[in-house]
C-alpha positions in Angstrom: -20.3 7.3 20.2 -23.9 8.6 19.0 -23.4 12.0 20.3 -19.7 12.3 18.3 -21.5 11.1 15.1 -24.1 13.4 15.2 -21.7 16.2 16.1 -20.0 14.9 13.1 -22.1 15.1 11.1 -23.5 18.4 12.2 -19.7 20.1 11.5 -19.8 19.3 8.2 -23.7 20.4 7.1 -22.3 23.6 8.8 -19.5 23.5 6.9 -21.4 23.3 3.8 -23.9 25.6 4.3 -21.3 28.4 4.6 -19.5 27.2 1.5 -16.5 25.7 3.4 -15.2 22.6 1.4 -15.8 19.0 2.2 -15.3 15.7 1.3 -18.5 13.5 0.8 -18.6 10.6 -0.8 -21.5 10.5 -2.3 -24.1 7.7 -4.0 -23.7 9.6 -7.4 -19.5 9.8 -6.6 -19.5 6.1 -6.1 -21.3 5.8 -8.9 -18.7 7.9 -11.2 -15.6 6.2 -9.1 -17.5 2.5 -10.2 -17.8 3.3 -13.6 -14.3 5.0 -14.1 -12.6 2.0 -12.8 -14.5 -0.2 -15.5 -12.6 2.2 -18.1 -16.2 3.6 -18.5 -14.8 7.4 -18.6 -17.3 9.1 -20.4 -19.8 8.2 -18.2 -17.8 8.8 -15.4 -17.1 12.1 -16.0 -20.6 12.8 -16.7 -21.6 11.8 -13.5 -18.8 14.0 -11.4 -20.3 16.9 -13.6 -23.6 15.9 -11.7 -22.0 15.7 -8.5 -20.5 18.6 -9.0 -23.6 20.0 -9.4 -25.1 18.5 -6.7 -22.6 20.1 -4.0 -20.2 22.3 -5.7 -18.2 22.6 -2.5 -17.4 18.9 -2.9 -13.7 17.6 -3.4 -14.2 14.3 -4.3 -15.0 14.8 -7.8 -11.3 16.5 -8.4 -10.0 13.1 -7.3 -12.3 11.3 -9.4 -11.3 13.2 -12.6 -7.3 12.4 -11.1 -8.8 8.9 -12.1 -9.2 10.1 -15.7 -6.3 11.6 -16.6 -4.0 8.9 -14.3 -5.7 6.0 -16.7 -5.8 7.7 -19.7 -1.9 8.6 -19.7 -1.0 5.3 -18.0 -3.0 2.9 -20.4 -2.3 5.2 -24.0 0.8 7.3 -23.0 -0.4 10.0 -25.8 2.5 12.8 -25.5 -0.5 15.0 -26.2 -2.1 14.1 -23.1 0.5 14.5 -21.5 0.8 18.0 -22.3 -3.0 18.4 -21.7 -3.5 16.6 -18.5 -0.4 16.3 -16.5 -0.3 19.7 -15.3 -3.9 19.2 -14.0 -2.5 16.9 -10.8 -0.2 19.7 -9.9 -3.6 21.9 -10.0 -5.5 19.2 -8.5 -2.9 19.2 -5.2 -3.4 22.9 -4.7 -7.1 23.0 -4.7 -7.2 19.5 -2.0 -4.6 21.4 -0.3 -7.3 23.9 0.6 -9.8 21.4 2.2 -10.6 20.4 5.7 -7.4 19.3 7.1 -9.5 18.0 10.5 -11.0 15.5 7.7 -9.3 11.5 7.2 -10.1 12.3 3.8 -7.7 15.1 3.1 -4.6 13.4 3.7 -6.0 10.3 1.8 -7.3 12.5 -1.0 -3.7 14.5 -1.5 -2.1 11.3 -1.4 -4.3 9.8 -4.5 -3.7 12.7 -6.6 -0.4 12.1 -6.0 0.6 8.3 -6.7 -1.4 9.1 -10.3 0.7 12.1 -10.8 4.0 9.6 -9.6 2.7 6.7 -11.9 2.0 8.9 -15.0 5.3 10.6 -14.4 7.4 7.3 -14.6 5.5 6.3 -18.0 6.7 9.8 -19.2 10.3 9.1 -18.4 9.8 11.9 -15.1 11.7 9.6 -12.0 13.0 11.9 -10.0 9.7 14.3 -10.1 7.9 11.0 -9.6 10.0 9.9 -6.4 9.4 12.7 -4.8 5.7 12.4 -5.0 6.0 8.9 -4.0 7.9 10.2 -0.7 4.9 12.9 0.0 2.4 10.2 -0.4 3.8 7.8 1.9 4.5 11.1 4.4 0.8 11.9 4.0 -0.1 8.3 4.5 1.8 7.8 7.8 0.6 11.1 9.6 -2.7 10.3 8.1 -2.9 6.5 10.0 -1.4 8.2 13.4 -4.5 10.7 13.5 -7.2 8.4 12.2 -5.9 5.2 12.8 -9.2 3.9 12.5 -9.6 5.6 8.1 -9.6 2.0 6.3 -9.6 4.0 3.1 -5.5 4.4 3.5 -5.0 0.5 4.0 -5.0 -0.1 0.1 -2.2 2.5 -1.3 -0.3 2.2 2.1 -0.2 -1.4 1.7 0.9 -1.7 -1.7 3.9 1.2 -1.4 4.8 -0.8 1.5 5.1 -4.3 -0.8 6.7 -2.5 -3.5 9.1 -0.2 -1.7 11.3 -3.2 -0.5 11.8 -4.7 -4.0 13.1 -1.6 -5.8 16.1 -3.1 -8.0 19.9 -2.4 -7.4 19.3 0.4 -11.1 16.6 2.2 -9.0 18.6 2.7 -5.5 18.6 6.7 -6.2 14.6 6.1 -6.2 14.9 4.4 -2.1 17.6 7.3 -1.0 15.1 10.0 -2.0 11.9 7.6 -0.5 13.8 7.4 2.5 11.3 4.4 4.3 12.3 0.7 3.9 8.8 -1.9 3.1 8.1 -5.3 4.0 6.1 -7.3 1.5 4.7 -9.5 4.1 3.5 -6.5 6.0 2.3 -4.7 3.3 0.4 -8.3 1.2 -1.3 -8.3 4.7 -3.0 -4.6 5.4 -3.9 -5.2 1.2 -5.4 -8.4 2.3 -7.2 -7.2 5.2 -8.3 -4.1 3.5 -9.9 -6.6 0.6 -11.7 -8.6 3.1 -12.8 -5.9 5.2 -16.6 -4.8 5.6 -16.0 -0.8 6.1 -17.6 1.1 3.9 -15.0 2.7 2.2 -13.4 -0.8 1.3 -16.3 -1.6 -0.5 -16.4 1.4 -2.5 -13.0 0.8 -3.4 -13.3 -3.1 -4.3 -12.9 -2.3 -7.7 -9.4 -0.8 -7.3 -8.5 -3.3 -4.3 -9.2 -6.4 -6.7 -7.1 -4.8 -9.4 -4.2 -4.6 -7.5 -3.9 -7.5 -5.4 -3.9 -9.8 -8.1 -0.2 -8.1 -9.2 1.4 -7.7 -5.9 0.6 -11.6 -5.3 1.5 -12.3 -8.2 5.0 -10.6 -8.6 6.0 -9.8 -5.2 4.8 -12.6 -3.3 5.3 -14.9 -5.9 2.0 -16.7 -5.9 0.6 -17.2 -9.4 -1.5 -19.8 -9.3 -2.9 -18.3 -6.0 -3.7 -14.9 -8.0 -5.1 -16.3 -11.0 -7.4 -18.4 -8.2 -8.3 -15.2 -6.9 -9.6 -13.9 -10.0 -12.2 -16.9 -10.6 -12.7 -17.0 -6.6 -13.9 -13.6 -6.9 -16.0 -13.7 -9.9 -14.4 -10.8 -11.6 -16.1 -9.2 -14.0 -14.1 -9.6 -16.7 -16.6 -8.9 -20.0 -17.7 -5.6 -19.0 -14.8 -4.2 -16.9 -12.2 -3.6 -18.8 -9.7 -2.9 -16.0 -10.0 -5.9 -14.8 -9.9 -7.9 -17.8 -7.1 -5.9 -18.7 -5.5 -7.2 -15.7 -6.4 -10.8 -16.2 -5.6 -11.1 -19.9 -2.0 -9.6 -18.3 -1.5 -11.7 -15.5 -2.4 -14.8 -17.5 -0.1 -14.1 -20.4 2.6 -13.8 -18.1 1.5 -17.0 -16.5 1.8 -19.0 -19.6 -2.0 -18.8 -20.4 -2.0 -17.5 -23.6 -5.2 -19.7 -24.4 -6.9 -17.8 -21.1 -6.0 -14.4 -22.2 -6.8 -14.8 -25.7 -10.8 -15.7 -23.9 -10.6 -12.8 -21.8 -9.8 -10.4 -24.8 -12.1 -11.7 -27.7 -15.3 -11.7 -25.2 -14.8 -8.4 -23.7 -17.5 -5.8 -24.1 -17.1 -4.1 -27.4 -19.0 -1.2 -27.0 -17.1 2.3 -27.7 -18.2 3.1 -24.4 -15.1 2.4 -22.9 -11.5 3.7 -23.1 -10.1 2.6 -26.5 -6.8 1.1 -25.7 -4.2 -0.4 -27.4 -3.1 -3.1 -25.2 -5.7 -5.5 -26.5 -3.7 -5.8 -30.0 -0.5 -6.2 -28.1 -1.7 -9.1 -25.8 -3.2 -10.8 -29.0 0.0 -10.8 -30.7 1.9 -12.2 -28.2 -1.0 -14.9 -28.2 -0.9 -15.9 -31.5 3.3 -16.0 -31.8 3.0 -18.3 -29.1 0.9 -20.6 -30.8 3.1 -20.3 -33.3 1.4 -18.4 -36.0 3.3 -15.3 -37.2 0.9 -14.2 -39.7 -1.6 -13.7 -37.5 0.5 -12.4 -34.4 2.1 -9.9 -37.4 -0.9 -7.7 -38.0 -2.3 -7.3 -34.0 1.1 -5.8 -33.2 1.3 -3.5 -35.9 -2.4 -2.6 -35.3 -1.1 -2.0 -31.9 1.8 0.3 -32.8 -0.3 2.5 -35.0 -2.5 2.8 -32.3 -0.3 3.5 -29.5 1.8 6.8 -29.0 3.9 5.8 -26.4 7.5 4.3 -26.3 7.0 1.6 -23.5 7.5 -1.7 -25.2 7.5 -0.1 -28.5 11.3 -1.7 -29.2 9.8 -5.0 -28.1 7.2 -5.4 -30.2 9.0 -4.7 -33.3 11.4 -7.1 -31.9 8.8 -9.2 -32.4 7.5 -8.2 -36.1 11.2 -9.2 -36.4 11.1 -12.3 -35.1 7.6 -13.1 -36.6 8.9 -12.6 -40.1 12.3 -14.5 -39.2 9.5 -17.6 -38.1 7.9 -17.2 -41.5 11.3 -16.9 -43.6 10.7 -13.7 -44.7 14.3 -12.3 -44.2 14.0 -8.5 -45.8 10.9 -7.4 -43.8 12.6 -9.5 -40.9 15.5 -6.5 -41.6 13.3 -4.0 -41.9 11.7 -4.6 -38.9 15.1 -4.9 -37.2 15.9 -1.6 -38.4 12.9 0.0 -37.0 13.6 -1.4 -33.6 16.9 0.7 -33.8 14.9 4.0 -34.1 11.9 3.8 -32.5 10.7 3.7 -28.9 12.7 4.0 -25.6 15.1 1.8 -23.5 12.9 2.4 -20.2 11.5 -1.3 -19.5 14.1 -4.4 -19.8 12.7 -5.7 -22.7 13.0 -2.8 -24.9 16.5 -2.8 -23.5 16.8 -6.8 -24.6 15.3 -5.9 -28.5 17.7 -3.0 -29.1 20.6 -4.8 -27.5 19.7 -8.2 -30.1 19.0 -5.3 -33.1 22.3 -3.6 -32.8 24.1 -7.3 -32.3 22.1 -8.3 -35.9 21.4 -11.3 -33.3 18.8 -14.3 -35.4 18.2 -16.8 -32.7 18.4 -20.6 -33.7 15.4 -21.6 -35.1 14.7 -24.7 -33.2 15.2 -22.8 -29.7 12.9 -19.6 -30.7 10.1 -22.0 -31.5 10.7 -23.7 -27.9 10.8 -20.8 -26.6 7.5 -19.4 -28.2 5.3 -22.6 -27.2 6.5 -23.0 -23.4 5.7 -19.1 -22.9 2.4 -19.6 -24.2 1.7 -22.6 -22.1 2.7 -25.7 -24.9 5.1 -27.0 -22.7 4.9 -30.5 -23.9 4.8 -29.5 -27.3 7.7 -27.4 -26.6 9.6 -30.1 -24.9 8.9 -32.6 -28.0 10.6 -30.3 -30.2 13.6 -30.5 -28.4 13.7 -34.4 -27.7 16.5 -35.8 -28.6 18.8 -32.9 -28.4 21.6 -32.3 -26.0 23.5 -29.0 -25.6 26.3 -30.6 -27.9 24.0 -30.5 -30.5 24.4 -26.6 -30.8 27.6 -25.1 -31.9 27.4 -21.8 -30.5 27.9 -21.1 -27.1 25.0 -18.9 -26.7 23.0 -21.7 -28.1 24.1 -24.3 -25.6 23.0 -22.0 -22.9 20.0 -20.9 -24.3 19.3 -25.0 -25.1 20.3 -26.1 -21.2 17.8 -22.9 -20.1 14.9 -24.0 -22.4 14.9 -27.3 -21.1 15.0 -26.4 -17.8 12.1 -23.9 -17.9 9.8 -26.8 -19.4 10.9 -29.2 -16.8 9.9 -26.4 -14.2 6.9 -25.3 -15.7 5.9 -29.6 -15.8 6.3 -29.5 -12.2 9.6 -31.6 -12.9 11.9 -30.1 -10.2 14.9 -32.5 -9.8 15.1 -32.5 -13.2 14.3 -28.7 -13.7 17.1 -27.7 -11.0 19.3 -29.6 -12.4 18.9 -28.1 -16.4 19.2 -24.4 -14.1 22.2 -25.2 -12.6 23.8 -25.9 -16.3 22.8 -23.1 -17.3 24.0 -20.9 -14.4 27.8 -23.0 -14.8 27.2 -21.5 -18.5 26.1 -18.4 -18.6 27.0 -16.9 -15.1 29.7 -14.3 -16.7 27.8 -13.9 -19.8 25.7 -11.0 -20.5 22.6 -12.9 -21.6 19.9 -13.1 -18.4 19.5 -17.0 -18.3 21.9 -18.0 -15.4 20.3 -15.0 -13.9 16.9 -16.2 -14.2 17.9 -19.7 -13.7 18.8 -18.6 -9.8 15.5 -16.8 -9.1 13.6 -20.1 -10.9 15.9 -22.1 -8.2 15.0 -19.8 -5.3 11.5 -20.4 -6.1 11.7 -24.0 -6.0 12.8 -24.2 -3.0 11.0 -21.4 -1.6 8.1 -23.5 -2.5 9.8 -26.5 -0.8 9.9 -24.2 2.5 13.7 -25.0 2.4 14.3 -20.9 2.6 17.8 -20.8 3.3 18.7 -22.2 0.3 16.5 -20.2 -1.4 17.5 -17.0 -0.2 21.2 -18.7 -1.4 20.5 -18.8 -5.0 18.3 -15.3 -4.8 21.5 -14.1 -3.5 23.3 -15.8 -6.1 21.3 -13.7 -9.1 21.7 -10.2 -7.3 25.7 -11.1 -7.2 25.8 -11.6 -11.1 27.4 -8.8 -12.8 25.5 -6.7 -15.8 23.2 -9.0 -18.3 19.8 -8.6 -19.6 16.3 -7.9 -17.7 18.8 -7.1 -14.5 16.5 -4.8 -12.8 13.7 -7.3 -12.9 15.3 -10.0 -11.8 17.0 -8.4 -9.0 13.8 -6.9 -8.0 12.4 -10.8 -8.2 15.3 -12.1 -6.0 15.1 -9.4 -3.0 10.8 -10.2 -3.4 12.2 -13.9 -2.5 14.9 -12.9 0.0 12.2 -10.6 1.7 9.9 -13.3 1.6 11.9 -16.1 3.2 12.9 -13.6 5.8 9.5 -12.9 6.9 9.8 -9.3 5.8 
C-alpha cells in the first residue's frame, strides 16, 4: 500500500513538472471551495486566482468558479447572467475533458460542472438541455464508482440523483425516459448519510455542501421534518455567517411552519456586503410577517424583493400575495392592481405561480375568515388559527369551494396539533368534497393521510391513500404532490 502511494504520488509531480494537467486539491482550494459555499464569492474567487497561481496546471479551480456562476444564476436568476455565465459550463466541460482520465477526480469533476449547468438550466426554463446533463452526470458517476469504488467524493451527488430520480412527478415523465435509470430514496438517503458521517478526507472538504443538502432530501423525500430541522441544531450549523446555510434553514423552517425560526435566522445573519446579495431574504420575510398576520409589513419585503430580483420563479406568487395582503388590509383597488400584475408578470414554471395565475384570471377573493386561518396555521399559530374558526361548521359557508376549503383548514390544524383521529377524519371530508374538483385539497388531504399512517408504520394503508392522490385527475400543485405521494409509496416499499 506504501509503495502504490508513493508511486502515486510520484505520477502526478511528473505530471506536473511537464505541464500535464492535474487535479489537486489544495489547502488554498479548500479554502476558496469553504468560502464559496458560505456565499462568500468575492473572496472565493480571489483565492482560485491564487491557486491558480500557485499551479497553473490545476483543474480544480475551473470547478470552483462552476460554484460561482451555478450559485449566482440559481439564487438571483439575472437573464444577464445568464447570458454571461451559462456558456462558461459548456467551456468548463471541454477544458476537464482534457484532464487525466486515470484520475477519480475527472469523472467526479465533469460530473460537477455538469449538475450546475443542469440546475441553472431548469431555473432558465432549459429541461430538455438540462435532462440530458443530468443523464451524463449520472453516466459519469456510475463508471466513475466501478473504477474507483473506493472515491468517497461521488457518494454526495450520486446519492442525491439517486433520492430524487424516483420521485420525478407524472408532468416530468419525458425528464425519466431521457434519464433512463430508476432511484431509490432509501438507497440513495443512505450513501448521503454515510457520506455525511464519513471521516475521508474529501467528505470533510465537502461538509459544507453535504449539510446543505441533506437537510432537503430528509426533509422532502423522506418525509422527516422534525428529524431535519433536528439535524440543523444537532450539527451546530453556522447559520450567522454562512449564508447558504441559513438560507437553507430560514427555507426549511418556513416550510415547516416556523415562521418565528426563520424570521431569527434572517434578521441575525451576517450583514456585511461581503456576501452574495440575494433576494430571497425579502421574500422569506414577507411570507413571515403575512403569517403573523400583518400585511403592511409583509407588503413592502415582497415588493423590495421583486425589485430586486430578475427572475420569474415565484414572481406570480408573490404578487399573489401583494394581492392578498391588500385584500387583508381592505384595500380593494391596489388589491386589483396587484391582481392585474400577477396576469403579466413572471412564469408558470413552479406550481404556485401556476395556483396565483389560475386565482388572477378566476378574479378568485378567498373568504376572509378561511385566508386568515390559513395564514396563521402556515406560520405555525395553529391554536390561534383553530380559535378563529371555533364554532363554525362547513354549513356555515355557502359556497362550495368554501365548505372544502373550511373541512381542509380544519383538518390541517388538527394534524399539525398532533390530533390525528380527528385530523383524518376533517381529510377524508375534504377528499368526499373536493376529489373531482380542480382545487389541490382532496389531493393534499391524501398525502397528509399517507403520512399519518406512514408515521403509524401501518404502510399499506399509507401507500393506499398516496395511491389515492396520484389517481386524482388535474387540480392545483399536481406535480408536487404527486412527487410527495411516490416519496411515500417508495418509502413504505423500502425503495
Amino acid at each position: 500500500m506504501k509503495q502504490t502511494a508513493i508511486l502515486t504520488l510520484l505520477f502526478f509531480l511528473s505530471l506536473s513538472a511537464i505541464g500535464q494537467k492535474v487535479y489537486d486539491f489544495t489547502p488554498t482550494c479548500q479554502q476558496a471551495y469553504y468560502e464559496i459555499t458560505r456565499l462568500k464569492i468575492e473572496h472565493g474567487q480571489e483565492l482560485i486566482q491564487k491557486a491558480r497561481q500557485q499551479n497553473p496546471n490545476n483543474l480544480i479551480p475551473v470547478v470552483l468558479e462552476s460554484y460561482i456562476d451555478f450559485l449566482i444564476l440559481f439564487l438571483n436568476e439575472n437573464p444577464a447572467d445568464y447570458k454571461l455565465r451559462y456558456p462558461r459550463f459548456g467551456e468548463r466541460i471541454d477544458i476537464l475533458d482534457e484532464g487525466p482520465e486515470n484520475s477519480p477526480f475527472h469523472r467526479f469533476a465533469l460530473s460537477t460542472v455538469r449538475v450546475h449547468k443542469a440546475a441553472s438550466a431548469i431555473k432558465f426554463g432549459k429541461m430538455w438541455e438540462a435532462g440530458w446533463d443530468i443523464r451524463r452526470t449520472w453516466i459519469l458517476l456510475k463508471d466513475n464508482k466501478k473504477e474507483f469504488p473506493r472515491f468517497v467524493a461521488d457518494d454526495l451527488l450520486y446519492g442525491t440523483l439517486q433520492t430524487m430520480i424516483g420521485t420525478i412527478p407524472k408532468g416530468y415523465k419525458w425528464l425519466a425516459n431521457v434519464l433512463g435509470m430508476r432511484g431509490s430514496v432509501t438507497e440513495g438517503l443512505k450513501t448521503v448519510q454515510a457520506f455525511i458521517n464519513s471521516n475521508d478526507p474529501m467528505a470533510k472538504i465537502y461538509s459544507n455542501e453535504a449539510c446543505f443538502i441533506y437537510p432537503y432530501l430528509l426533509f422532502y423525500m423522506d418525509n422527516k421534518k422534525e428529524e431535519a430541522m433536528d439535524f440543523i441544531q444537532q450539527k451546530k450549523l453556522d447559520l450567522v455567517n454562512n449564508h447558504l446555510h441559513g438560507w437553507m434553514a430560514a427555507n426549511l423552517s418556513l416550510n415547516n411552519k416556523q415562521s418565528q425560526f426563520t424570521q431569527q435566522i434572517v434578521q441575525n445573519r451576517n450583514s456585511s456586503a461581503e456576501y452574495l446579495d440575494i433576494p430571497i431574504w425579502d421574500f422569506e420575510m414577507g411570507f413571515v410577517k403575512l403569517y403573523q398576520l400583518k400585511p403592511e409589513e409583509a407588503i413592502p419585503y415582497f415588493e423590495r424583493f421583486l425589485q430586486k430580483f430578475k427572475g420569474n420563479f415565484y414572481v406570480k406568487d408573490v404578487y399573489d400575495k401583494i394581492r392578498l395582503s391588500y385584500y387583508l388590509e381592505g384595500n380593494t383597488s391596489a388589491a386589483e392592481k396587484a391582481r392585474q400584475l400577477v396576469l403579466t408578470k413572471g412564469n408558470t414554471d413552479s406550481d404556485a405561480d401556476k395556483k396565483a395565475l389560475k386565482d388572477a384570471k378566476a378574479n378568485f377573493w378567498p373568504n376572509m375568515l378561511l385566508l386568515k386561518a390559513r395564514f396563521l396555521n402556515d406560520g405555525g399559530y395553529h391554536r390561534e388559527a383553530l380559535t378563529l374558526l371555533h364554532g363554525k361548521t362547513e354549513n356555515d359557508f355557502e359556497k362550495e369551494e368554501d365548505r372544502l376549503e373550511y373541512v381542509y383548514r380544519v383538518a390541517r390544524i388538527y394534524d399539525d396539533l398532533g390530533r390525528d383521529h380527528e385530523a383524518i377524519n376533517a381529510y377524508l371530508a375534504a377528499i368526499r368534497l373536493g376529489e373531482f374538483r380542480k382545487e389541490y385539497y382532496a389531493a393534499r388531504a391524501a398525502v397528509q393521510i399517507g403520512q399519518i399512517y406512514e408515521k403509524r408504520g401501518q404502510k399499506s394503508l399509507a401507500v393506499q391513500y398516496y395511491q389515492r392522490c396520484l389517481d386524482m385527475g388535474d387540480h392545483e400543485y399536481k406535480n408536487s404532490l404527486d412527487q410527495r405521494a411516490k416519496s411515500g409509496i417508495l418509502r413504505c416499499k423500502g425503495e
